[in-house]
KOLFI-941044 format. One record per residue (C-alpha): residue number from 1; x, y, z. Coordinates in steps of 0.2 Angstrom, whole numbers, plus 5000, padded with zeros to 4 digits. Layout:
(NUM; (X; Y; Z))
...
//
This chain:
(1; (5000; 5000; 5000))
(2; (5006; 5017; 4996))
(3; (5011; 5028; 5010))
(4; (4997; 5039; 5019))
(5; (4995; 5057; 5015))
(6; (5002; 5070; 5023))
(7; (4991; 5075; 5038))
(8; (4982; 5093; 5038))
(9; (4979; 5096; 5055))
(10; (5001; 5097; 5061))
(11; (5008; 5112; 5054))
(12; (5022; 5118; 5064))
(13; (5026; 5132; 5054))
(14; (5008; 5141; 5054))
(15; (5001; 5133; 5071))
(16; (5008; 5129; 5088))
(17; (4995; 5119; 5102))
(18; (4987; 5132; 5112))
(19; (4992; 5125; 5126))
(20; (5004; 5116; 5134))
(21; (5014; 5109; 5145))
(22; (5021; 5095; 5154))
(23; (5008; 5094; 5168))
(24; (4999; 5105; 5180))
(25; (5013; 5115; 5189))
(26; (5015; 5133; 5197))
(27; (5024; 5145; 5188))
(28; (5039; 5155; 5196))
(29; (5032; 5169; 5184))
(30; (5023; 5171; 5167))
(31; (5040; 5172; 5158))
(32; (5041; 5153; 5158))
(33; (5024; 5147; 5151))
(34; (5027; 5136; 5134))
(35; (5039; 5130; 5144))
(36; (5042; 5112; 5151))
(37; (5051; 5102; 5162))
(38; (5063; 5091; 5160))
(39; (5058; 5075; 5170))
(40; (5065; 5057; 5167))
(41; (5054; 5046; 5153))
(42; (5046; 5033; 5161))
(43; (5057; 5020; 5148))
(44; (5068; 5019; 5136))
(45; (5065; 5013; 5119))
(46; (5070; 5012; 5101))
(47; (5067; 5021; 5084))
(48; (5060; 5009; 5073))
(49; (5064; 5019; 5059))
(50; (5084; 5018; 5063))
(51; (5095; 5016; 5047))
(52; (5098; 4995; 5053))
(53; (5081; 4992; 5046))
(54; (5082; 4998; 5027))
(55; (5077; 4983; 5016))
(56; (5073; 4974; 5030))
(57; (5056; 4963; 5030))
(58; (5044; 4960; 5046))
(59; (5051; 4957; 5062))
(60; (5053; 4938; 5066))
(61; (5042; 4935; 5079))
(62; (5023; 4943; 5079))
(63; (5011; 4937; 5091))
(64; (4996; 4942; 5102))
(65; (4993; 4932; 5117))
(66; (4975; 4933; 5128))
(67; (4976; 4928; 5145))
(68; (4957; 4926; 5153))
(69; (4946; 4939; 5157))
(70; (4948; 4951; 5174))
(71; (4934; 4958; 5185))
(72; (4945; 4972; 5184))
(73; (4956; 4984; 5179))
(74; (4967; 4981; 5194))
(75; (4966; 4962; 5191))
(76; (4972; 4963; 5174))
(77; (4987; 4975; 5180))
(78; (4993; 4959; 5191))
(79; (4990; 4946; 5177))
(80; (5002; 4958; 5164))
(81; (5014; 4960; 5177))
(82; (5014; 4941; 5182))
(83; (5016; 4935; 5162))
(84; (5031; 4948; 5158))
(85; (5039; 4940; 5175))
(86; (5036; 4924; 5165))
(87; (5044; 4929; 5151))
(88; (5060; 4937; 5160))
(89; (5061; 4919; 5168))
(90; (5058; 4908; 5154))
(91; (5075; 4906; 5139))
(92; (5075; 4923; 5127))
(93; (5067; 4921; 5109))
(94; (5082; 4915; 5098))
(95; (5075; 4927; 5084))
(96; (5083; 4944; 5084))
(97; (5069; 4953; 5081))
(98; (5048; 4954; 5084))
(99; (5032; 4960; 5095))
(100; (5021; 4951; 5107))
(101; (5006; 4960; 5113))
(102; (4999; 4953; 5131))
(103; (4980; 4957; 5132))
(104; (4968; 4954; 5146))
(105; (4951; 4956; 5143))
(106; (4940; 4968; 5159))
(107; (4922; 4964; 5163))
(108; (4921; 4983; 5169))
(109; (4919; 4996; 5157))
(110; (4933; 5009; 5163))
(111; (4934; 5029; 5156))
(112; (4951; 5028; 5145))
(113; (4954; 5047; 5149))
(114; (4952; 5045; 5167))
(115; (4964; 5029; 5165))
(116; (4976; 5039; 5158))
(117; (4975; 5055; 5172))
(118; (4979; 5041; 5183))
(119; (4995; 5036; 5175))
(120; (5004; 5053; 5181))
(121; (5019; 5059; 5173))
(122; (5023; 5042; 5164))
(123; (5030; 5046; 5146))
(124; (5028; 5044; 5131))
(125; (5007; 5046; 5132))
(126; (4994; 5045; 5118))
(127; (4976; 5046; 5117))
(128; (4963; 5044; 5102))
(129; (4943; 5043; 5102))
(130; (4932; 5040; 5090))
(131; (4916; 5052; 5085))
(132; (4900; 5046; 5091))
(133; (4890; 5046; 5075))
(134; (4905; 5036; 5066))
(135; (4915; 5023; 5074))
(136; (4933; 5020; 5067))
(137; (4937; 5008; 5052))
(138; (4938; 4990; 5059))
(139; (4952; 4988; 5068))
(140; (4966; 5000; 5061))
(141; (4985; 4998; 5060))
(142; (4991; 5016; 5060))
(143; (4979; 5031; 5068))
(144; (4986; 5048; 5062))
(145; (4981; 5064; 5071))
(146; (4975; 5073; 5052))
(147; (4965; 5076; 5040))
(148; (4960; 5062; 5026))
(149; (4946; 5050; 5023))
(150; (4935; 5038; 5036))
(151; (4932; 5043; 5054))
(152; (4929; 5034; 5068))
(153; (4936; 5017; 5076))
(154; (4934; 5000; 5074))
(155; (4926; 4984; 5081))
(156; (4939; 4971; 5088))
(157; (4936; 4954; 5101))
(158; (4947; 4947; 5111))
(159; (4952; 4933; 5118))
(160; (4935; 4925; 5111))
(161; (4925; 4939; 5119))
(162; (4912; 4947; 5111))
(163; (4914; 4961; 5095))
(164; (4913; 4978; 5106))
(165; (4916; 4995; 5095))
(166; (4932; 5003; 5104))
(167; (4926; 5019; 5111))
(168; (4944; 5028; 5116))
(169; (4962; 5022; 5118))
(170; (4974; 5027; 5130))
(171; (4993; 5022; 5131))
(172; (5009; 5025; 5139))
(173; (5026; 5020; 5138))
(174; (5036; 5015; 5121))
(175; (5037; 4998; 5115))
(176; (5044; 5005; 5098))
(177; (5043; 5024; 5093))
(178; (5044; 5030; 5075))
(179; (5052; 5046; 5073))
(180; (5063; 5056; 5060))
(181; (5066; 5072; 5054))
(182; (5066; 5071; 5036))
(183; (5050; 5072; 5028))
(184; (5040; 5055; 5030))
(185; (5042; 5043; 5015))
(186; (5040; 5026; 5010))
(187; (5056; 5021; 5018))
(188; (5047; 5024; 5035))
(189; (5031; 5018; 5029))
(190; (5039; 5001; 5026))
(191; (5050; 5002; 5043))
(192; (5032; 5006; 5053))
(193; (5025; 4992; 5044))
(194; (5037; 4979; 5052))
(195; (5032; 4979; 5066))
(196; (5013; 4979; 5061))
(197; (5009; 4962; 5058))
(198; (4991; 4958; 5047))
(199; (4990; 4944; 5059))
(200; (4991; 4954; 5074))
(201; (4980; 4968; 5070))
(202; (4976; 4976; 5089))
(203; (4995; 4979; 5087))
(204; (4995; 4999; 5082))
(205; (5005; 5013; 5081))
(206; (4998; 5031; 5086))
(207; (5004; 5047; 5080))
(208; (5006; 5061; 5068))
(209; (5015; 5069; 5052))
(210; (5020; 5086; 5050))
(211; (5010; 5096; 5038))
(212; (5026; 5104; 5029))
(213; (5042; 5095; 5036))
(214; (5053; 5108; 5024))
(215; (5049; 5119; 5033))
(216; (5055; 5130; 5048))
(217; (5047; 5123; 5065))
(218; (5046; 5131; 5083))
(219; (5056; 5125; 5098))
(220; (5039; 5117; 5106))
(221; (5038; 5106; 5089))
(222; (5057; 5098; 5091))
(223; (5053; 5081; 5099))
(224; (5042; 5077; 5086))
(225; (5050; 5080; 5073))
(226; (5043; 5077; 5055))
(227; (5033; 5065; 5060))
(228; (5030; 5052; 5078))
(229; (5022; 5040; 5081))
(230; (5023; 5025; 5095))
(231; (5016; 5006; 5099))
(232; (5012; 5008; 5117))
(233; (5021; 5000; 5131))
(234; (5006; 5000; 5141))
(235; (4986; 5001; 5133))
(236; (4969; 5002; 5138))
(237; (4956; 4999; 5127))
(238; (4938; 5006; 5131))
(239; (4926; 4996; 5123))
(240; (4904; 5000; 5124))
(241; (4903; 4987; 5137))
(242; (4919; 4982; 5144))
(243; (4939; 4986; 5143))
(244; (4954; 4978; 5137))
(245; (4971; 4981; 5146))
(246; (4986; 4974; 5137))
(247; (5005; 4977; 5137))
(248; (5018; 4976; 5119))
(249; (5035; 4971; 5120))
(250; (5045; 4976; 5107))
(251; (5065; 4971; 5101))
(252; (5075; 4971; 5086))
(253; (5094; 4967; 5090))
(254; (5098; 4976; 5073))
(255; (5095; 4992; 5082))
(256; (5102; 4989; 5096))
(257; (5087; 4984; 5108))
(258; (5089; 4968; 5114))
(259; (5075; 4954; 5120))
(260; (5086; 4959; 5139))
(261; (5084; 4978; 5137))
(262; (5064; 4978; 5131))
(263; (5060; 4966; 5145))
(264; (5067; 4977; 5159))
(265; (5060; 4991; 5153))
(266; (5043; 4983; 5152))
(267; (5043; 4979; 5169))
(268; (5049; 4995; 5176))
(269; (5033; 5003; 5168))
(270; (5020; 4990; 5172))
(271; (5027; 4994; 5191))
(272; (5022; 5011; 5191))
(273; (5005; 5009; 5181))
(274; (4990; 5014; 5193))
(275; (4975; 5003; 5192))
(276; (4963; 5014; 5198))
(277; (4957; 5027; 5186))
(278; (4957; 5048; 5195))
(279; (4942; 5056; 5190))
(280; (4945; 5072; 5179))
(281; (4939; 5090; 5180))
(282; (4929; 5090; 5162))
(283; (4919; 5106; 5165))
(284; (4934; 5119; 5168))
(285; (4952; 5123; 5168))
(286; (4958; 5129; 5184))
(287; (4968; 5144; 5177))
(288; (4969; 5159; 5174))
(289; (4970; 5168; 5158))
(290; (4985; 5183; 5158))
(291; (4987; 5187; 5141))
(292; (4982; 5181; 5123))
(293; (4989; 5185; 5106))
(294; (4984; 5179; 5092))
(295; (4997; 5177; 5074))
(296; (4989; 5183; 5063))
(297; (4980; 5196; 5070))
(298; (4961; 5199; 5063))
(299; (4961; 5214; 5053))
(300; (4976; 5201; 5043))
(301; (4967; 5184; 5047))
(302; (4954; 5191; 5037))
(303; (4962; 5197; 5023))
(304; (4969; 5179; 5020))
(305; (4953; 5172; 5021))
(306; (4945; 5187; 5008))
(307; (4961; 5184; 4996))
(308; (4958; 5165; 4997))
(309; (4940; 5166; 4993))
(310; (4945; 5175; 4978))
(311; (4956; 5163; 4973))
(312; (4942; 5149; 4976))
(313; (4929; 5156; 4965))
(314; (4941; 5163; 4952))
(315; (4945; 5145; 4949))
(316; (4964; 5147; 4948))
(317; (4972; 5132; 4944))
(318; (4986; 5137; 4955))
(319; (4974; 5134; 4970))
(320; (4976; 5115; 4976))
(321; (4972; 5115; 4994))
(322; (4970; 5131; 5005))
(323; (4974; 5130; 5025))
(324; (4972; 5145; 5036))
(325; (4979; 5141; 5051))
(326; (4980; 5154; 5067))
(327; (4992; 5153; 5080))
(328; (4982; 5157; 5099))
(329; (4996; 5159; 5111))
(330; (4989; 5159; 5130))
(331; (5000; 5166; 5144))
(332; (4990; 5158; 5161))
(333; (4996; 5157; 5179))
(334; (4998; 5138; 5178))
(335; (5004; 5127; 5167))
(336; (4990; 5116; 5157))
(337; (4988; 5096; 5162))
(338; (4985; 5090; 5143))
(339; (4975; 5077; 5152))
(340; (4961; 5089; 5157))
(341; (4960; 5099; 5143))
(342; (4959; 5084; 5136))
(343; (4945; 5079; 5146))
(344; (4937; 5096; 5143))
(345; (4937; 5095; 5126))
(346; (4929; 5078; 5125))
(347; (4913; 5086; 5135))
(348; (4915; 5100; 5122))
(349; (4916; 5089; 5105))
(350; (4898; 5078; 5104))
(351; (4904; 5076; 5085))
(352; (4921; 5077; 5085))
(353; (4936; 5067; 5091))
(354; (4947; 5070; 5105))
(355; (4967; 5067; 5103))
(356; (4983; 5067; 5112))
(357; (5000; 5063; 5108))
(358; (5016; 5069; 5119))
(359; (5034; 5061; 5119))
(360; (5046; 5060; 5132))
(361; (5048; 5076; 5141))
(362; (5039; 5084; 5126))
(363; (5024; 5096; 5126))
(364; (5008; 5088; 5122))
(365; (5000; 5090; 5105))
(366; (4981; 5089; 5111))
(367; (4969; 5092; 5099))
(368; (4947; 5091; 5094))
(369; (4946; 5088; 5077))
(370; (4932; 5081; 5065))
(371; (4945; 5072; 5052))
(372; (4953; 5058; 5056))
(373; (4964; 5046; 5043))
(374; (4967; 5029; 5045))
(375; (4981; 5017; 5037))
(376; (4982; 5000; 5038))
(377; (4996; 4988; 5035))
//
């Protein structure tokens, strides 16, 4: 399959996220908002699209393995943790390279948001819903934060249970991450593709693509390069009627990330995963506004828009795509938890979707957007 388009909704160069930071912290003074702290990730990892992998097929081993269904969420955090404990103990795979996804099925229907406020400061983090009125396709392999064709998310049992539609995903943690800073081409396509096998198809990577990666990008925009995107250390699924919690190892001796290496830094995650979800502030932000500038301002905001509609009804061949993008930069007395924006956007977008996506020690790119594309493998 050809490579996805590029995405229309990640334009460094003509939008930064309007908020953000690293988590909900006091500010010395209003100098240092749009900053972040630097904290320790919560696990190393590797770059699946390192240079070891060019020509280089699927990973050797792909697997997904269901172990049986938990009452709840803390159940299925003891199960995960008692099978990767198995795995340290048991002889290494003798192929260099592959992904096992570890899924336990929950009886309780847990809020993936809420799961993910309860997770702290663990890096890397994503989150993606679907929209109400139109689920995701079945199943995808790759969930880009743009602009494209389809919405929604998909329908997938496990471990013999019942088809549920997948309401949201949360994750945390890096079993691979996917990151470079040329613009995205097939050579990444096929490197991504690796590690997502047809026969293992709850195995995804989450992410995004710059909009224009020739171009000049902000400091806020540097850990994701030209594009990001990670398979989850940690996942939760939230289905209509139950949950999924499930855990991916990940290791290709080609770049550097041994069977050893992954393992240990499975298990130093899984011991810092909470069970019990936090409930989130979804009706405010507890901040304060101190100053707001907008880039462009109105008066030339609307002369792009004026100039463009122009162009639009003068039929200019010229004219392929128009994107008027406005950078909002807010100055508040706190620094933003991505987490409850996130949360407050979700009660704000009936018919939209919600996502987030932030890298180790990384501002968060959180967004409420009605397109979504999806790729599969």
């Amino acid at each position: 399959m050809a490579p996805p388009p590029p995405p229309r909704t990640l334009s460094p160069s003509s939008s930064s996220p309007s908020l953000r930071s690293s988590g909900r912290r006091p500010l010395p003074s209003a100098r240092l908002v749009g900053r972040w702290v630097q904290r320790p990730s919560c696990s190393l990892s590797m770059n699946g699209c390192g240079a070891a992998v060019a020509g280089a097929g699927a990973v050797a081993v792909r697997e997904t393995r269901a172990l049986p269904a938990a009452g709840a969420a803390g159940d299925a955090v003891g199960q995960l943790r008692e099978a990767v404990a198995a795995l340290e103990a048991a002889d290494p795979p003798a192929s260099p390279s592959g992904i096992i996804r570890i899924e336990v099925p929950v009886r309780q229907r847990g809020d993936a948001v809420e799961w993910l406020h309860a997770q702290g400061d663990l890096r890397a983090r994503c989150f993606f819903s679907a929209r109400a009125a139109a689920p995701l396709p079945e199943c995808p392999a790759l969930a880009i934060a743009s602009a494209g064709n389809g919405n929604g998310n998909g329908a997938g049992g496990v471990g013999g249970e019942q088809r549920q539609r997948p309401v949201s995903v949360a994750g945390v943690g890096s079993a691979v991450f996917f990151r470079g800073t040329e613009p995205f081409s097939l050579r990444d396509w096929r490197a991504i593709k690796r590690f997502l096998p047809r026969d293992c198809p709850l195995i995804r990577a989450y992410g995004a693509i710059r909009f224009d990666a020739t171009s000049d990008h902000s400091v806020e925009w540097e850990e994701f390069g030209s594009f990001y995107f990670i398979v989850p250390q940690v996942e939760y699924n939230e289905l209509e009627e139950s949950s999924v919690l499930a855990t991916t190892i990940a290791w290709d001796d080609s770049l550097s990330w041994t069977w050893q290496n992954a393992v240990k830094e499975l298990q130093s995650t899984l011991q810092k995963i909470s069970s019990s979800p936090i409930k989130v502030n979804n009706s405010t932000l507890q901040t304060t506004i101190l100053n707001l500038n907008h880039v462009p301002t109105k008066a030339s905001w609307d002369l792009a828009v004026t100039k463009a509609l122009q162009m639009i009804k003068g039929k200019q061949r010229e004219l392929v795509k128009v994107v008027l993008a406005r950078c909002s930069r807010y100055i508040t007395d706190t620094c933003i938890d991505p987490v409850e924006l996130l949360a407050c956007l979700k009660v704000e977008g009936q018919n939209a979707y919600q996502f987030c996506i932030q890298p180790p020690d990384a501002p968060a790119f959180v967004g409420n957007s009605s397109n979504y594309f999806i790729g599969n493998t």
